[in-house]
Legacy VTK file of the C-alpha trace (Angstrom):
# vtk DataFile Version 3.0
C-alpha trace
ASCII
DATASET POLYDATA
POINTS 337 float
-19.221 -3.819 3.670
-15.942 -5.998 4.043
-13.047 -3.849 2.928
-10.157 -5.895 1.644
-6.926 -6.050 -0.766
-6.155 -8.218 -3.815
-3.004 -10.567 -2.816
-1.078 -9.871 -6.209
0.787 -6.992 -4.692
1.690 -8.986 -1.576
3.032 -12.098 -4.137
6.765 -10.951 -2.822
5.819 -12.466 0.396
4.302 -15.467 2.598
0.850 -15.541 2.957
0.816 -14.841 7.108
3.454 -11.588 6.397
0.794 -10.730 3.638
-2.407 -11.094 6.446
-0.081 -8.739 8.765
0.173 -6.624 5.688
-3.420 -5.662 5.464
-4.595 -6.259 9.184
-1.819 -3.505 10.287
-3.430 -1.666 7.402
-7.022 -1.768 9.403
-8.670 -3.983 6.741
-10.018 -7.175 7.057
-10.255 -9.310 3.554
-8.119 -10.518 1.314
-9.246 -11.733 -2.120
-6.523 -14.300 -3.107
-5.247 -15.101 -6.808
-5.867 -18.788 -7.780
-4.800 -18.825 -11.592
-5.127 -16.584 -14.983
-2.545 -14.290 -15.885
-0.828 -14.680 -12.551
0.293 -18.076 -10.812
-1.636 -18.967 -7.442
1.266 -17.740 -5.459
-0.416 -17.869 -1.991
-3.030 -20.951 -2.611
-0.270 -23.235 -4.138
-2.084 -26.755 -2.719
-5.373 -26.071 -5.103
-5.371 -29.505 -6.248
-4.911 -30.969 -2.722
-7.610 -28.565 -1.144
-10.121 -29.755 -3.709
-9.203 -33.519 -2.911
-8.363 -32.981 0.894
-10.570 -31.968 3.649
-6.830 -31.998 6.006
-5.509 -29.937 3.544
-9.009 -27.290 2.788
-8.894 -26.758 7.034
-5.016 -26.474 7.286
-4.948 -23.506 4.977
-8.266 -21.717 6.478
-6.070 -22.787 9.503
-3.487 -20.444 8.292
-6.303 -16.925 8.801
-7.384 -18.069 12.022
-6.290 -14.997 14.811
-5.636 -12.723 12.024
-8.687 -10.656 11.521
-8.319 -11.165 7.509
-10.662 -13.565 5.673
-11.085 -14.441 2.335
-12.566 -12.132 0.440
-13.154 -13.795 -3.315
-10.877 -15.467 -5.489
-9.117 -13.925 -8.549
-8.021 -15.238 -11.752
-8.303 -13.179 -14.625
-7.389 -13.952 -17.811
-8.154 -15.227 -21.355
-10.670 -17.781 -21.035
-11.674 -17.416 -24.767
-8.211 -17.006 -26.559
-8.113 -18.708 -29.862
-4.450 -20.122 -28.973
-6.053 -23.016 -26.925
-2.622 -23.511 -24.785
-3.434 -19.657 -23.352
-7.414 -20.306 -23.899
-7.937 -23.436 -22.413
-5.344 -23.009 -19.604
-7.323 -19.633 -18.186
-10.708 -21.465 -18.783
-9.424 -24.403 -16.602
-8.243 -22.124 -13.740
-11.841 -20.363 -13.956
-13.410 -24.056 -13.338
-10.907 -24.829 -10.583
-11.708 -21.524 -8.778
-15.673 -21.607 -8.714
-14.915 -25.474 -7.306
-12.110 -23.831 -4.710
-14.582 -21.562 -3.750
-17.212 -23.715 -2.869
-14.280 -25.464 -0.591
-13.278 -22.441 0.967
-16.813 -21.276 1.795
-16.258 -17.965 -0.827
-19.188 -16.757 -2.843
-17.438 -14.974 -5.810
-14.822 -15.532 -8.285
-13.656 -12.649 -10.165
-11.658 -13.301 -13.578
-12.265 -11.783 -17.525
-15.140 -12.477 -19.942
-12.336 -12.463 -21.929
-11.686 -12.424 -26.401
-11.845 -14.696 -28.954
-10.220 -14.203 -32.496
-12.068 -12.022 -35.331
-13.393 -15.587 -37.384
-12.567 -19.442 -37.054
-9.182 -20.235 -37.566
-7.385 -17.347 -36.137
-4.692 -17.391 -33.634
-5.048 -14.116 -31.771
-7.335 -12.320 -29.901
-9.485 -9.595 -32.026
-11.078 -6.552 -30.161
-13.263 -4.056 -32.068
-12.901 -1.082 -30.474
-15.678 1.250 -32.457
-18.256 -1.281 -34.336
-19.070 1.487 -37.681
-19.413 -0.930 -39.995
-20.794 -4.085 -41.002
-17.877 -6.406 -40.877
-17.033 -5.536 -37.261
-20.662 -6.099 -36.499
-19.896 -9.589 -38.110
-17.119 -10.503 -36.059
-18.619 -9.025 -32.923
-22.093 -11.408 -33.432
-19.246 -14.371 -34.139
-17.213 -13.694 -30.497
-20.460 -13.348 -28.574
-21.635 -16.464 -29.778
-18.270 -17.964 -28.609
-18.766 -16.571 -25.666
-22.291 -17.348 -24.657
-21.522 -21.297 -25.302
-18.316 -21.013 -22.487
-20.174 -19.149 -20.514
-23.027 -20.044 -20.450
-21.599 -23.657 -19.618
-19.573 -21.579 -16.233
-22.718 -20.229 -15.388
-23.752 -24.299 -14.584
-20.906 -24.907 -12.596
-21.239 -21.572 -10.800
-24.570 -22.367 -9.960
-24.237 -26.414 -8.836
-21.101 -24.784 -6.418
-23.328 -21.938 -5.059
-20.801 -19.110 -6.555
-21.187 -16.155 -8.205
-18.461 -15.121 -11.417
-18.106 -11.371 -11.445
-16.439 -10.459 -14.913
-14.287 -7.323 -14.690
-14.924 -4.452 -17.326
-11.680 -4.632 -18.544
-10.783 -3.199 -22.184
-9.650 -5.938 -24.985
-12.096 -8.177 -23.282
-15.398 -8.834 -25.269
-17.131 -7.170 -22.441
-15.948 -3.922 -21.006
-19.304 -2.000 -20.530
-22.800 -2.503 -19.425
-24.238 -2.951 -22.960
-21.591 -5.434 -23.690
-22.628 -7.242 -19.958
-26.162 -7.773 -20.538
-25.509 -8.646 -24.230
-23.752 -11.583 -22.485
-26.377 -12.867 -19.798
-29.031 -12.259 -22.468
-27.603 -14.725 -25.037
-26.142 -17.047 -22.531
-29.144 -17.114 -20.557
-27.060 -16.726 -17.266
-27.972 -16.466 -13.680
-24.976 -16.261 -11.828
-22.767 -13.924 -14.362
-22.296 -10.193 -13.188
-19.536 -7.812 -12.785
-16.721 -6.645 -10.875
-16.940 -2.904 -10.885
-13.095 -1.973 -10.756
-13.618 1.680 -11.556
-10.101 2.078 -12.614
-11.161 0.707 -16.533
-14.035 2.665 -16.571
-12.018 5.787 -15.697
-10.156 5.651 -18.471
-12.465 4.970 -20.778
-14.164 8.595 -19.436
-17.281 6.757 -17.886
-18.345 7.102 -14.510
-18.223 4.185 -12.302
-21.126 5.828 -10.001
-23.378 5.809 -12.394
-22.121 2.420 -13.629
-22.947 0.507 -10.377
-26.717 2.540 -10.316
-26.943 1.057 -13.971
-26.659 -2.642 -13.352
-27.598 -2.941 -9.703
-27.572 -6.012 -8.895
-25.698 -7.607 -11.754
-22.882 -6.064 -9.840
-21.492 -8.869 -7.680
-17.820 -7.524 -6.710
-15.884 -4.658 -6.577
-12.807 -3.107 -6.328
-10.926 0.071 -5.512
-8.414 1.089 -7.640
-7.933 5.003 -9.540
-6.393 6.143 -12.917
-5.243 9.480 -13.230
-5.503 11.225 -16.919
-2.509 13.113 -17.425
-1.950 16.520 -19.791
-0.432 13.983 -22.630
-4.198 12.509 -23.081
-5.161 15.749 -24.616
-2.316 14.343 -27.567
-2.857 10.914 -27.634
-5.853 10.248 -26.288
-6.948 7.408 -23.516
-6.268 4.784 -26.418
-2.498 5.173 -26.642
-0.796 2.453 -27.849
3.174 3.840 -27.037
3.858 0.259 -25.694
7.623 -0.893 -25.653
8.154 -4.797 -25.891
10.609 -5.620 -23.124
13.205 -8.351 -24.454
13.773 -11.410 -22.888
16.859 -10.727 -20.834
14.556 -7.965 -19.205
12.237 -8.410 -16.350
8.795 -9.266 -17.594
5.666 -11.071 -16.886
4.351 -14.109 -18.485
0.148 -13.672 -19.244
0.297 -17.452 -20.655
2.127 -19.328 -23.760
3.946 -16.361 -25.720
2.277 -13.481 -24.392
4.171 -10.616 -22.079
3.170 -7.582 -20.578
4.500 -4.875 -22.378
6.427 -1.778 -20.943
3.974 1.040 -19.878
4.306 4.449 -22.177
7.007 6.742 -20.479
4.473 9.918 -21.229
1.681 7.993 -20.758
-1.818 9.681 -21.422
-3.031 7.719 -17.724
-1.987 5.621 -14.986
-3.136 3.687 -12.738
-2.475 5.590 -9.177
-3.358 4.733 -5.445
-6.735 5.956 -4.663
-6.637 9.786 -3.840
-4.006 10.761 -6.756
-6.708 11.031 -9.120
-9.814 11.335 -7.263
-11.377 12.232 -3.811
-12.593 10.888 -1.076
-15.591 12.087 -1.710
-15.764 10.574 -4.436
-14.781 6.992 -3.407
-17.509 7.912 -0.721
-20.321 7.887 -3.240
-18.695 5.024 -5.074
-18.917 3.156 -1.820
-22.375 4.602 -1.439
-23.596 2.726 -5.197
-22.335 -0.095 -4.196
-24.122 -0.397 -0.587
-27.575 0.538 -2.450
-26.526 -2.639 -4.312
-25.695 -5.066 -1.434
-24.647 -3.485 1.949
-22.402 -6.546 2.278
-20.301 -5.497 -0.724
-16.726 -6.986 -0.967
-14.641 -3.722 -2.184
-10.725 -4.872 -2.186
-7.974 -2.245 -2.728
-5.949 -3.145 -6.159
-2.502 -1.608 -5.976
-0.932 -0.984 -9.228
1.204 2.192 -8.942
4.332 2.386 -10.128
5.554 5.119 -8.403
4.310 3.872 -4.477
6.251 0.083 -2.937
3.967 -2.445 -2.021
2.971 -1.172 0.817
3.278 2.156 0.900
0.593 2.542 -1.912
-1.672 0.275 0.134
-1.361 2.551 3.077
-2.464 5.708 1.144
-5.124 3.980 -0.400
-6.453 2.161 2.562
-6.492 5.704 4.327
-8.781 6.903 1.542
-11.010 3.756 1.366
-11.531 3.536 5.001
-12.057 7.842 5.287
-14.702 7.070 2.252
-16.477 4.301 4.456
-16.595 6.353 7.289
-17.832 9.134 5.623
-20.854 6.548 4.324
-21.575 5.235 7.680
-21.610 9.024 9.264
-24.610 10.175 6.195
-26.341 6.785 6.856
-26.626 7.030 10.581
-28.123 10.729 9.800
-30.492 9.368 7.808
LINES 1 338
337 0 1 2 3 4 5 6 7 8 9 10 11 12 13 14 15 16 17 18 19 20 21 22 23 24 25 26 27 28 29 30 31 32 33 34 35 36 37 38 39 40 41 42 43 44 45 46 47 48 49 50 51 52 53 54 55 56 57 58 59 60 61 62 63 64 65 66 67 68 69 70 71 72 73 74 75 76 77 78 79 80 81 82 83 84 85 86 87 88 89 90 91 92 93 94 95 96 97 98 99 100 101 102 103 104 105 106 107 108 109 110 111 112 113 114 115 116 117 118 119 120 121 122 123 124 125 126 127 128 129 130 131 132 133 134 135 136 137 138 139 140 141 142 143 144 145 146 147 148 149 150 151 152 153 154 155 156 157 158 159 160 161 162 163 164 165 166 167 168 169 170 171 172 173 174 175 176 177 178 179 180 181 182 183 184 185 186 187 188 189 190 191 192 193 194 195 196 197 198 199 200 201 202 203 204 205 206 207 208 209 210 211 212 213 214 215 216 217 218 219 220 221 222 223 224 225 226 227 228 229 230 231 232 233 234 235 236 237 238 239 240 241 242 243 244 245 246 247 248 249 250 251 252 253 254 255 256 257 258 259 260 261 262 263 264 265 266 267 268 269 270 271 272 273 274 275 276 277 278 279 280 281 282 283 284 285 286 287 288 289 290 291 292 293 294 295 296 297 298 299 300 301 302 303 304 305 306 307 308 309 310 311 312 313 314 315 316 317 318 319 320 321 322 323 324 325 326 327 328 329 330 331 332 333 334 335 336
């Protein structure tokens, strides 16, 4: 297995100080973002490394000596958002990636199956949460159809550039579980459409990302390493919370494409996302790790850092020394084998 980070954390600094980052941190991949919600912070030349063999073997110039390689590419977002300046924009960046890829010699491109509105017409994304009656049945046939005709047309391009897209089971995307996955590659008739298990979003929806990875096998392409920790106010208001505050626009804040911001997280929130260890073991990240080599022993598992209460790299430190205790653990039970 390659163990790696995703670059968004590092996005404060250079690309080479962000290779020292993770090779100090005894890892050895680093998946880099290349559009979506986030800007392409360390790949800024895409356009000239599509165009420009020069410029493709300059930048893979730039790893050489390290002992970090490209692990994937990133760029989540909202490929199917009704508001076509958010919509078409993350759909664009998906097409530029799987071409990137195939210029960068990378296999996988992780990003969002992402959510169209409830009908035609509408302006905003529409996610039904519990499908009970008929209408939301409706509007659920109406997105998947939306869906299957994008990507099913990805699924093309992913194939003619040798790449596999692995969609993330992210919540307020039209897919966010297995049912909702092979709903997709059934109507689409895809080949090269599977998942990124990031068991954070499946923690906090109370699944279990073990069992997860054993239930698509191979339609699980990517993964990453990232934990939630439920805290006491779940028992109140539950895993779906919505205690968002709407930061103004004199406040810090991040863009996720035409008029959309993040939000501010809820100050008694009912989970966050934590460095791995601070809301489960390593024996459990061993057994994750464990799914995922039954998979494909040549998994790509990158750490995603997004705790608020850890820096940069001080969160990446305690959650490489989990992920790499986890993989040891899985090499010592398969060598006894």
């Amino acid at each position: 297995m390659k163990l790696g980070v995703y670059n968004a954390i590092l996005h404060d600094r250079p690309l080479p100080e962000a290779l020292k980052v993770i090779a100090d941190l005894g890892l050895s991949g680093i998946e880099l973002n290349t559009g979506g919600f986030l800007p392409p912070t360390h790949v800024p030349n895409i356009d000239q490394i599509l165009e420009s063999d020069a410029a493709r073997d300059d930048f893979l110039g730039i790893f050489e000596g390290t002992g970090v390689d490209i692990a994937g590419l990133n760029c989540n977002g909202n490929p199917l958002h009704p508001n076509r300046a958010i919509g078409e924009k993350h759909a664009e960046d998906i097409r530029r990636s799987i071409k990137l890829a195939q210029r960068l010699g990378q296999t996988r491109v992780v990003t969002m199956s992402g959510l169209p509105g409830s009908e035609p017409g509408t302006t905003r994304p529409s996610w039904v949460v519990n499908a009970w009656n008929s209408a939301a049945l409706d509007q659920l046939d109406y997105q998947f159809e939306v869906a299957a005709g994008f990507w099913g047309d990805i699924d093309k391009l992913a194939v003619e550039n040798n790449v596999k897209v692995a969609l993330e089971l992210h919540p307020q995307n039209l897919v966010f579980n297995p049912a909702g996955v092979r709903e997709l590659v059934e109507r689409a008739g895809t080949s090269n459409i599977g998942v990124e298990l990031d068991a954070s979003h499946l923690f906090w929806q109370q699944m279990d990302p073990v069992a997860v990875v054993r239930d698509l096998g191979e339609l699980v392409f990517h993964a990453a390493a990232k934990d939630v920790r439920i805290n006491p106010n779940a028992a109140v208001q539950g895993v779906l919370d919505n205690s968002f505050r709407r930061l103004r626009e004199d406040e810090p804040r991040t863009n996720l494409g035409g008029d959309e911001w993040a939000n501010e997280w809820p100050k008694n929130s009912a989970w966050d996302f934590v460095a791995l260890g601070k809301g489960h073991d390593t024996a459990f990240w061993t057994e994750f790790l464990r799914a995922l080599h039954e998979v494909d022993p040549e998994m790509i598992v990158n750490i995603e850092h997004e705790d608020t209460e850890l820096g940069a790299v001080e969160g990446l430190e305690i959650a490489a020394e989990v992920l790499l205790d986890a993989h040891r653990a899985l090499l010592g039970s398969l060598a006894t084998k």
